[in-house]
C-alpha positions as CSV (number, residue, x, y, z in Angstrom):
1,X,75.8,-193.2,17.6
2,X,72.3,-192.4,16.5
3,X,69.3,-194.2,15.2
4,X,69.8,-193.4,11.9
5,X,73.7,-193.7,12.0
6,X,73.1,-197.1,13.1
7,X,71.0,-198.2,10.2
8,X,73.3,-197.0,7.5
9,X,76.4,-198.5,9.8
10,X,74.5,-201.8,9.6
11,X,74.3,-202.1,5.9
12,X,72.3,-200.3,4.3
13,X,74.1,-198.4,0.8
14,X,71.9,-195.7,-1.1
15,X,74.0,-195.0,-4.0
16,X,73.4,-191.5,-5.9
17,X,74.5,-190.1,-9.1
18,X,73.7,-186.2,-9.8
19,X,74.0,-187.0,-13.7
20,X,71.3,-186.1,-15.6
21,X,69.1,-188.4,-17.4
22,X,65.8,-187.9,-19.4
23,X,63.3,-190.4,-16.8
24,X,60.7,-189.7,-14.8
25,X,59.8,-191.3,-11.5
26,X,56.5,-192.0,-10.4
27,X,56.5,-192.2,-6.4
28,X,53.4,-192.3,-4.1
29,X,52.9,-190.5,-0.8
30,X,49.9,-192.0,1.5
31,X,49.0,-188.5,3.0
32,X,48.3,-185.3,0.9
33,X,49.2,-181.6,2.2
34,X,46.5,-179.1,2.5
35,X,48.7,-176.3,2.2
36,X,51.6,-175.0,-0.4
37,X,52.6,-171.7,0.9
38,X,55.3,-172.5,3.9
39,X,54.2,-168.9,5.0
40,X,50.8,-170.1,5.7
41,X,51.4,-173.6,6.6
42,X,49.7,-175.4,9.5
43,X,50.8,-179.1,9.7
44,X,54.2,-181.5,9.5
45,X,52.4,-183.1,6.3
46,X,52.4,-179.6,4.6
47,X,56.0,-180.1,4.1
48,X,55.9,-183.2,1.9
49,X,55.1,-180.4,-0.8
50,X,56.7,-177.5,0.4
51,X,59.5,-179.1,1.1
52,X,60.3,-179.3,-2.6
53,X,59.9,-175.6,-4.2
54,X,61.1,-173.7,-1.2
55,X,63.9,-174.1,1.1
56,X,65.4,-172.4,4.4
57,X,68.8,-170.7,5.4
58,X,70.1,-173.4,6.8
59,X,69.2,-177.5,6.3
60,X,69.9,-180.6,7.9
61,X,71.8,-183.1,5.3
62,X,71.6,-186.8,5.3
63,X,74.3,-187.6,7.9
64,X,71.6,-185.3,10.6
65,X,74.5,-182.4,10.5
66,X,73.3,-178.7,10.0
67,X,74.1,-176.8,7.5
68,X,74.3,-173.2,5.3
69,X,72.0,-173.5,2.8
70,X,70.3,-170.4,1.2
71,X,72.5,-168.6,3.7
72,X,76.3,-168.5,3.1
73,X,77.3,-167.8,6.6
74,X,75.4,-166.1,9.8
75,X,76.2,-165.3,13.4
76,X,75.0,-164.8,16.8
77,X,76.0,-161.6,18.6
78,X,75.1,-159.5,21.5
79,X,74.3,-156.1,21.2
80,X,73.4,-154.4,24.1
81,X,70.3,-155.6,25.5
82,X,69.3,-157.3,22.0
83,X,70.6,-160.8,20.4
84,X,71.3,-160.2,16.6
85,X,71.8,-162.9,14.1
86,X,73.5,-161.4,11.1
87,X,72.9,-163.5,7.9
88,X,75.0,-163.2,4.5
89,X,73.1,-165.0,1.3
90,X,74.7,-167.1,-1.2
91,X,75.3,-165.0,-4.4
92,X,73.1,-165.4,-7.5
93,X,70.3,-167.8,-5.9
94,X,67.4,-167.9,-8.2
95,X,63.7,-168.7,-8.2
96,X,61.9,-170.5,-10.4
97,X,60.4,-167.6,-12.2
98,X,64.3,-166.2,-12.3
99,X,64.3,-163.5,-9.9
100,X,67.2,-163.6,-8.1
101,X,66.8,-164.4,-4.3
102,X,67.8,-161.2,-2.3
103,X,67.4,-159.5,1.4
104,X,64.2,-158.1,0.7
105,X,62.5,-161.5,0.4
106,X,63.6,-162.8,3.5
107,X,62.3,-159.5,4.5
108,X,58.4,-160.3,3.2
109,X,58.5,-164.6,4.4
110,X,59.3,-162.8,8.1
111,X,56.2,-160.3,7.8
112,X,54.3,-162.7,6.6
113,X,55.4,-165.3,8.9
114,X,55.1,-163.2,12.1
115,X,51.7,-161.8,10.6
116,X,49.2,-163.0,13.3
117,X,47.3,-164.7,10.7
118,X,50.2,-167.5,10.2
119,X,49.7,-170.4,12.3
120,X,53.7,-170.3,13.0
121,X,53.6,-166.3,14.4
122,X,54.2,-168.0,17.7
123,X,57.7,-168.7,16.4
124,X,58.9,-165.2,16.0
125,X,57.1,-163.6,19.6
126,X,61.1,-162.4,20.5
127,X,62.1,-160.7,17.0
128,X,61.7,-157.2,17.0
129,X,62.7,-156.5,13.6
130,X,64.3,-157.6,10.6
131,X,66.3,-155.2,9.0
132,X,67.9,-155.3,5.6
133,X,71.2,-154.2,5.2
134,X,71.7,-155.0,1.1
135,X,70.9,-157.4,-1.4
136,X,72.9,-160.1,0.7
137,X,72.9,-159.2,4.3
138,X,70.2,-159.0,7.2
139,X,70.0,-158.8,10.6
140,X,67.0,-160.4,12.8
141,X,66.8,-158.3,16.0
142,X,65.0,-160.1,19.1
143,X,64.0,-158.9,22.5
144,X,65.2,-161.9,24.0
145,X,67.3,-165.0,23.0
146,X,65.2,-167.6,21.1
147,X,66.6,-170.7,21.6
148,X,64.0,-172.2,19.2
149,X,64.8,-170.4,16.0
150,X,68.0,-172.0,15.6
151,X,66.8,-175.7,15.6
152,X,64.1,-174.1,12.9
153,X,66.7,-174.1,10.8
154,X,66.6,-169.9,11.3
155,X,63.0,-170.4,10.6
156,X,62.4,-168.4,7.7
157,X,61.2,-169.4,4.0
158,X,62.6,-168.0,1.1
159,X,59.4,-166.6,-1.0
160,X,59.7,-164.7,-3.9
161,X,58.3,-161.1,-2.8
162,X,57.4,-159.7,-6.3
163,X,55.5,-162.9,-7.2
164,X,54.0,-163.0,-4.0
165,X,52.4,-159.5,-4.4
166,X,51.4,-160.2,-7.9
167,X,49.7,-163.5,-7.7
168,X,48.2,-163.0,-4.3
169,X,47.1,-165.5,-2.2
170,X,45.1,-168.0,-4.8
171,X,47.9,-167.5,-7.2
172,X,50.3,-168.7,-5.2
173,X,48.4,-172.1,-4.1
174,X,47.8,-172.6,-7.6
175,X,51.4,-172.3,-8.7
176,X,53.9,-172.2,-6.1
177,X,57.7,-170.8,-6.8
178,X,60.7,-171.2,-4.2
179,X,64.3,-171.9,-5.4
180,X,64.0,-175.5,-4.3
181,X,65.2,-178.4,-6.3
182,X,61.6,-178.8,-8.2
183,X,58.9,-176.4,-10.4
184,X,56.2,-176.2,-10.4
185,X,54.5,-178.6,-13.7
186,X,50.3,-179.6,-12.1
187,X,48.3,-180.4,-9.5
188,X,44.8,-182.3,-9.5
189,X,44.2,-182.7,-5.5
190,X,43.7,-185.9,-4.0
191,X,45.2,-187.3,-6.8
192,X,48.9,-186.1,-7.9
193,X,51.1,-183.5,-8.5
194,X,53.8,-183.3,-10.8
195,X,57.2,-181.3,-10.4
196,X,60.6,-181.0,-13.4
197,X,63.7,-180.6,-12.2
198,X,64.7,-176.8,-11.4
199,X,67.7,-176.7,-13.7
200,X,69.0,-173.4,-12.5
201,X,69.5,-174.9,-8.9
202,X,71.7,-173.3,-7.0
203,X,73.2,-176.5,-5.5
204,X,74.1,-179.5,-8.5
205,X,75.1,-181.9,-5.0
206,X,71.6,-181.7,-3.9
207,X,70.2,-181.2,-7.3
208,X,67.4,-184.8,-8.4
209,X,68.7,-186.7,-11.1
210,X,65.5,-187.4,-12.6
211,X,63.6,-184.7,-15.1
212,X,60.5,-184.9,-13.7
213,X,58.5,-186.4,-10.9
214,X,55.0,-187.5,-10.7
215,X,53.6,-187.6,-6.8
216,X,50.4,-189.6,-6.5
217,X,48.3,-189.1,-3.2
218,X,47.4,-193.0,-2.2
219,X,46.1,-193.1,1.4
220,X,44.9,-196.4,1.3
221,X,47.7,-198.9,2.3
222,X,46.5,-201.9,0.0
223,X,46.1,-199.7,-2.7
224,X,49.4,-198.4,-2.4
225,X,51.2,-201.7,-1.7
226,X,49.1,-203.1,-4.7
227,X,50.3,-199.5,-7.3
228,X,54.1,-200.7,-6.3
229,X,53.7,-204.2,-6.5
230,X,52.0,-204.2,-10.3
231,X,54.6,-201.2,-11.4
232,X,52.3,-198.0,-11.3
233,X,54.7,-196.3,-9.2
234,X,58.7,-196.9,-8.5
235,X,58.7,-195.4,-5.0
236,X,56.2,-195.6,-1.9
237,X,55.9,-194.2,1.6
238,X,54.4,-195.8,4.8
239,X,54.8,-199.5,4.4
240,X,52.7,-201.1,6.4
241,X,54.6,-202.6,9.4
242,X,52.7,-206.0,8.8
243,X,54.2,-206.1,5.3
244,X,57.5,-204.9,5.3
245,X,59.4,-208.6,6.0
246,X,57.3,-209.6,3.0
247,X,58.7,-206.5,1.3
248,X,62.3,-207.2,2.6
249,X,62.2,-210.6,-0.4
250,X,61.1,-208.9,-3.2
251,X,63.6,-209.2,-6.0
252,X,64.7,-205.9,-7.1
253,X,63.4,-204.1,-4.2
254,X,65.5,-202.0,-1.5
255,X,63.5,-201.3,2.1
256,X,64.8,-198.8,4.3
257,X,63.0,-197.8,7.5
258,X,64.0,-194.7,9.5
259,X,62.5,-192.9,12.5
260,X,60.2,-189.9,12.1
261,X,60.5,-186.9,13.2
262,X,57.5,-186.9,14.6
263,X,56.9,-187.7,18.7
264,X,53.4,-189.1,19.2
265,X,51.5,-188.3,22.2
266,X,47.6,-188.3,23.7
267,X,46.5,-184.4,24.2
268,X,44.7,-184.7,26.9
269,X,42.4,-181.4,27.4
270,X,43.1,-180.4,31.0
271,X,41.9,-177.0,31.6
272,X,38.6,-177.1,32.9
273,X,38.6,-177.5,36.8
274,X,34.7,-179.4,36.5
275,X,36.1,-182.0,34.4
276,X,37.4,-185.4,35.4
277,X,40.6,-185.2,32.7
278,X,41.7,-182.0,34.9
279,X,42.6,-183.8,38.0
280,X,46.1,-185.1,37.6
281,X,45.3,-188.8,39.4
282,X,43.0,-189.2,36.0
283,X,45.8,-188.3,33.4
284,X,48.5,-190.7,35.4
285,X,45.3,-193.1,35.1
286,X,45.7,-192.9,31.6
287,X,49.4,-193.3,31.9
288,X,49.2,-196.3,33.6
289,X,46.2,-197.9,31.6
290,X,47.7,-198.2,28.1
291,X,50.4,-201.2,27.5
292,X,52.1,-199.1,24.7
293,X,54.8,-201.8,24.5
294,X,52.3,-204.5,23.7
295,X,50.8,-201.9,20.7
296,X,54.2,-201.3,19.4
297,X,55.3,-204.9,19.1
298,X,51.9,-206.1,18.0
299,X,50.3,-203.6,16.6
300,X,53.4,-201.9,14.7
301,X,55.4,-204.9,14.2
302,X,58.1,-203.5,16.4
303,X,57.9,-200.0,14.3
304,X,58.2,-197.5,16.9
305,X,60.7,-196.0,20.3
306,X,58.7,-196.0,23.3
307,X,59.2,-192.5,25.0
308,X,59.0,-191.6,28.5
309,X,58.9,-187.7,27.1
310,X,61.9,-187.4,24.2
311,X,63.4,-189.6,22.0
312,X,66.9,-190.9,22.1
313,X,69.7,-188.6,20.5
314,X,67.3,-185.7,21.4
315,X,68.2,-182.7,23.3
316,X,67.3,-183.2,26.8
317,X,66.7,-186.7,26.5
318,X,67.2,-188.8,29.9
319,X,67.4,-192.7,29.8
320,X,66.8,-193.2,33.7
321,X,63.3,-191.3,33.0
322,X,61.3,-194.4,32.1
323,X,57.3,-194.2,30.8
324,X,54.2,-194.6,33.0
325,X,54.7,-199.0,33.5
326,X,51.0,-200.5,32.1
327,X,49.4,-201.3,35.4
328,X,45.5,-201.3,34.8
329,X,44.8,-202.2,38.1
330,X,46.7,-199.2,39.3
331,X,44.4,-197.0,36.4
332,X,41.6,-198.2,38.6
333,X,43.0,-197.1,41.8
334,X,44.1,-193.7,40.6
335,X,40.4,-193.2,39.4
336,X,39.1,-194.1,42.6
337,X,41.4,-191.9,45.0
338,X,39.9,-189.1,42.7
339,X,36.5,-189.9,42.8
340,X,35.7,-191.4,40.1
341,X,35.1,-195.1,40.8
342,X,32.4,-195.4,38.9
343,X,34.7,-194.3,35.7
344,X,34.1,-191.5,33.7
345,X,32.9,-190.9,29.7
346,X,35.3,-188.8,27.7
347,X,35.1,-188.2,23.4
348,X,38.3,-189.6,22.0
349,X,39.1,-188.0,18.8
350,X,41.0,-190.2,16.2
351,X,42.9,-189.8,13.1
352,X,42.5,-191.7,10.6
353,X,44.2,-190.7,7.9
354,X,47.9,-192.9,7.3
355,X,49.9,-189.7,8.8
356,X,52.4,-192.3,10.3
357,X,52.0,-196.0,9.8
358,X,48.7,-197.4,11.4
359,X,47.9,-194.0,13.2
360,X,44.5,-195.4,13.2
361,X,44.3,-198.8,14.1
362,X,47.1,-197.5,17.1
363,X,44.7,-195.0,18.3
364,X,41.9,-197.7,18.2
365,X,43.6,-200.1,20.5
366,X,44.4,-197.2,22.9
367,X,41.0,-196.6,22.8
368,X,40.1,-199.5,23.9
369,X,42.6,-199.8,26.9
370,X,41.3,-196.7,28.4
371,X,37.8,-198.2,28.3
372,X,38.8,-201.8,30.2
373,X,40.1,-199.3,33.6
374,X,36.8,-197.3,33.5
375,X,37.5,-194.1,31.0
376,X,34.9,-195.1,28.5
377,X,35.9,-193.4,25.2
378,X,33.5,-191.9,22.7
379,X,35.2,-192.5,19.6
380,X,35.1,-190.0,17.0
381,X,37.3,-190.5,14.0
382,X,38.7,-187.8,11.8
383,X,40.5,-187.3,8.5
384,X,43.4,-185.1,7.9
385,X,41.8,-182.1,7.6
386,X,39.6,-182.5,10.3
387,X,41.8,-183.6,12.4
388,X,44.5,-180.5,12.5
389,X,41.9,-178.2,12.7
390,X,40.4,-179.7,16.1
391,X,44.0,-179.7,17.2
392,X,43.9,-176.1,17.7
393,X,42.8,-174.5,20.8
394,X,40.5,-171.8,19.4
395,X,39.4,-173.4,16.1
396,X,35.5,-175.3,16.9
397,X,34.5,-177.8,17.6
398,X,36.6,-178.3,20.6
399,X,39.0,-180.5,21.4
400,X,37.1,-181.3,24.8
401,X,38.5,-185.1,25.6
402,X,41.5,-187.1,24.2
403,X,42.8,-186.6,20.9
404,X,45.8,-189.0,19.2
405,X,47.9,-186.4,18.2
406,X,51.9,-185.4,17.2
407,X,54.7,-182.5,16.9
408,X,57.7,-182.8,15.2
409,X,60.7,-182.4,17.0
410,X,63.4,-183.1,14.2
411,X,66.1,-185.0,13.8
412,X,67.8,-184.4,15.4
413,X,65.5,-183.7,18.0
414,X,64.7,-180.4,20.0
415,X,62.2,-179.8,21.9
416,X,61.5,-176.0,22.3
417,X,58.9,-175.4,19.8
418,X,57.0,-178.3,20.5
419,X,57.0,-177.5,24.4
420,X,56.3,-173.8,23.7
421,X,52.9,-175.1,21.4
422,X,51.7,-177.9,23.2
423,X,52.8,-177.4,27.0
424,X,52.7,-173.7,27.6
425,X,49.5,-171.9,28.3
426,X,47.5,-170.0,25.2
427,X,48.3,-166.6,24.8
428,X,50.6,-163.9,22.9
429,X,51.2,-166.5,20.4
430,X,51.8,-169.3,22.9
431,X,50.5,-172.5,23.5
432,X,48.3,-172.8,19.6
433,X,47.6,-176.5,20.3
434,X,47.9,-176.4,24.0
435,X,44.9,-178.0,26.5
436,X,46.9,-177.0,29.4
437,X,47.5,-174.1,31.9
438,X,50.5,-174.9,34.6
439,X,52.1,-171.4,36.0
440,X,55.0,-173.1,37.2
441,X,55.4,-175.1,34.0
442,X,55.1,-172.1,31.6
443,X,57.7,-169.8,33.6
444,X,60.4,-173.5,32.8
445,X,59.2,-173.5,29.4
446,X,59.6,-169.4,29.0
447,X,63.5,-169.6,30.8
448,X,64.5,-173.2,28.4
449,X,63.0,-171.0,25.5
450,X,65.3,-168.0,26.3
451,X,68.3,-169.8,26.6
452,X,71.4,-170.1,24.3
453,X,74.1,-172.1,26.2
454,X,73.9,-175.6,24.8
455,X,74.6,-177.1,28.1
456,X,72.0,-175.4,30.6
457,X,69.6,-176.1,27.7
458,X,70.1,-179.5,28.0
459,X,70.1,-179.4,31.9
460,X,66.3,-177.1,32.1
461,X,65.2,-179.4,29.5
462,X,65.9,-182.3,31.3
463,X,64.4,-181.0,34.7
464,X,61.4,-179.7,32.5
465,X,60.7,-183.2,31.2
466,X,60.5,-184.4,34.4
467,X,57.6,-182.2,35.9
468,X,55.6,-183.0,32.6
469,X,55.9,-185.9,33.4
470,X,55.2,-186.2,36.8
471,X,51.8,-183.9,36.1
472,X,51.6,-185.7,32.8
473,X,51.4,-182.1,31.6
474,X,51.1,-180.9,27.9
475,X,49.6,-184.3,26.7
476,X,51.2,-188.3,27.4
477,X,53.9,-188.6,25.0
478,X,54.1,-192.4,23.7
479,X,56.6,-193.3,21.0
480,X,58.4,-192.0,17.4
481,X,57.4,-193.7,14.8
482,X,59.8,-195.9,12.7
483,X,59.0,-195.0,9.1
484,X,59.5,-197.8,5.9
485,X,60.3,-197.0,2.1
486,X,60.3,-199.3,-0.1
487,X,61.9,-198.3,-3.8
488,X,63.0,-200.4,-6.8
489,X,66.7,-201.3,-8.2
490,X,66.4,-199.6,-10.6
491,X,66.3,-195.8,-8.9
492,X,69.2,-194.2,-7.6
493,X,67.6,-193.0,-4.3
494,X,69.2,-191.1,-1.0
495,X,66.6,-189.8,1.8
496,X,67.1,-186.6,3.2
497,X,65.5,-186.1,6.9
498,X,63.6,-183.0,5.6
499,X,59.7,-183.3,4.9
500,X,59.9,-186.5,7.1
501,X,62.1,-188.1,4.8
502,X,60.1,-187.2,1.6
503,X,62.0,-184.0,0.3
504,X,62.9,-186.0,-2.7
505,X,66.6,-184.3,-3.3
506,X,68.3,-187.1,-4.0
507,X,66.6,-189.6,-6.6
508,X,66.6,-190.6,-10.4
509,X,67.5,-193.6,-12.8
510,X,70.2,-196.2,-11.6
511,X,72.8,-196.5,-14.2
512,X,74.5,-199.8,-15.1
513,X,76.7,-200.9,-12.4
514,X,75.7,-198.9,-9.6
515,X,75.9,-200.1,-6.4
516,X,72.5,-199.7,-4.3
């Protein structure tokens, strides 16, 4: 049983009601995307907005199954030499603007998508083409089997292709228009944005009950605990850990917390030979100098899964592979065998924005661990914005140290993409956030990529997890991140796992009677 079966076995009830009512819900997210064009998209948070104008052909639904969604029905087949996915649309889809969702649209997201300008081309380096048969049906042709495009929910974004080309690229930040469940109404950035339900949506069961939603952007925790508390919003994200007992006895109040689908881990820039981080006795140093179980008891209040390399319920997920054990006099040792008794100075990059629940003060304390073994950190901390962009490998400044970092690996989880970004050398749309450059590790990461049988997946992933680990390779992973919500009685309210839990499907008024 998973994590999230789990939780709803043990009691929790979210009741939901797809009749309409004239409301509107005021909710507040503590992290703000800085892009609304899924095309051009370059971070998980992105999808907190995204998430609700466009949508995918296929979805994952509350219960973590996967399903059709824009797409009616698809397949897999072998032609030749060449994998084909053939892909039928639902009938009579619409946008926003009403255009009617065809072929050709899927058509323009996959140029644009595979356009080396997107930050996501990376995802498409086996499709050769994608070739449009009629209004409904397309086939994507790859050189090789991808066996990351089907976790990506067939990775493509519906986009309306005539608005696209007509608004351009400024129009289309300004006003964005998908055929998710919520239009477009305003935007004042850093502040809120406001969305009315789409009532032309192609799917009443996943279609908001509310009229209209009002997002405000409230990074800072006590201000965000303090706009719930006094009524200025029905609906927050990111409860602090420290407060969510205290949140858990407020009358009228329902708490829910649920993991991310986020893994954490430190990237740890280990591709230049004169540097200390590139020997591998200093990374397992690191391993071994952090007491990540003492920071998630005390630190999240118990809020996060420890991972050796993948969460439970993930593909390729091994319990008998345990994480580095905290052993700071081993650190010291490892840092000596490799010559570096004396310690060594290293820039620490932090983020600071509330991405998950106390990503700062968490990078903070393992800061400050690395520093007691003799890997003195400078600590330079970074917002949102500033933070992504040092992520990447040929963006400047450089990432040239340790940098608290993350990749979603959904829920539930898969690995590929992740291991393809972070793990696997740059190059040919490979490796965008990766500070490492193993031969032998890219070749397992090219042959678990290429793969389509569910069961030697799970069997190279498993054998791949254990060499990154044992080089602590592509970064240290640490935990996933439980995520809290915190809503009142008086909203009907259901998370869906998309956007990190935020894609807002499923919420509006409670009516008399309902049972939460």
């Amino acid at each position: 049983m998973t994590i999230l079966r789990r939780l709803l076995a043990g009691g929790l009830t979210l009741a939901f009601t797809t009749c309409g009512y004239a409301a509107e819900v005021v909710v507040a997210f503590g992290a703000e995307p800085v892009q609304v064009d899924p095309t051009r998209s370059s971070a998980g948070v992105d999808l907190y907005f995204t998430n609700l104008f466009y949508e995918q052909l296929l979805a994952v639904n509350p219960d973590l199954e996967r399903v059709n969604w824009l797409a009616e029905s698809w397949e897999v087949d072998q032609n030749g030499a060449d994998t084909v996915i053939r892909v039928t649309l639902r009938e009579n889809v619409r946008f926003h603007n009403g255009d009617i969702l065809t072929s050709e649209d899927l058509r323009y997201a996959y140029e644009r998508q595979s356009d080396p300008i997107s930050r996501n081309a990376g995802r498409f380096r086996y499709i050769r083409d994608l070739v449009v048969l009629d209004d409904r049906r397309f086939e994507i042709v790859f050189d090789a089997p991808d066996g990351a495009f089907i976790p990506l929910n067939l990775a493509l974004w519906a986009i309306p292709r005539r608005y696209f080309e007509e608004v351009g690229e400024a129009g289309v930040q300004a006003h964005p228009i998908g055929t998710g469940p919520w239009k477009f109404v305003s935007r004042k950035p850093r502040e809120e944005l406001v969305v009315e339900r789409f009532e032309d949506y192609w799917n009443p069961a996943a279609q908001p009950a509310a009229d209209r939603l009002v997002i405000k952007i409230i990074p800072e925790d006590t201000t965000r605990v303090a706009a719930f508390k006094t009524g200025a919003v029905d609906w927050i994200d990111a409860v602090p850990p420290a407060l969510i007992a205290d949140f858990e006895t407020l009358p009228g109040v329902r708490v829910v917390s649920l993991p991310a689908p986020n893994n954490l881990f430190l990237n740890i820039n280990a591709t230049d030979p004169k540097h200390p981080l590139y020997d591998v006795r200093v990374r397992q140093a690191i391993a071994h100098a952090i007491d990540f179980d003492a920071i998630i008891e005390f630190i999240l209040y118990g809020q996060g899964i420890r991972t050796a390399q993948l969460a439970p319920g993930s593909l390729g997920y091994d319990p008998d592979l345990a994480p580095y054990p905290y052993d700071p006099e081993r650190a010291r040792a490892l840092l000596t065998e490799a010559g570096f008794e004396r310690g060594v100075n290293v820039n620490c990059y932090n983020l600071t924005t509330p991405r998950e629940p106390y990503i700062k003060e968490m990078g903070e304390a393992v800061f400050a661990y690395l520093t007691t073994v003799g890997i003195r950190c400078r600590i330079v901390q970074l917002e949102y914005g500033a933070w992504i962009n040092l992520a990447r490998v040929n963006a400047r400044p450089m990432m040239d140290g340790i940098l608290s970092t993350m990749w979603g690996h959904g829920l539930p989880g898969d690995p590929t993409d992740p291991w393809s970004g972070h793990l696997h050398s740059t190059g040919d749309g490979w490796g965008p956030y990766s500070y490492h450059a193993d031969p032998e590790l890219d070749r397992m990461v090219e042959e678990f990529r290429t793969t389509l049988d569910p069961a030697t997946r799970e069997r190279l992933a498993r054998q791949l997890a254990r060499v990154k680990h044992d080089r602590v390779a592509g970064g240290l992973p640490t935990y996933r991140p439980m995520i809290t919500f915190a809503w009142r009685d008086t909203i009907d309210y259901r998370p869906w796992p998309g956007a990190f839990w935020r894609a807002m499907r499923h919420i509006g008024p409670a009516r008399a009677g309902t049972s939460h």
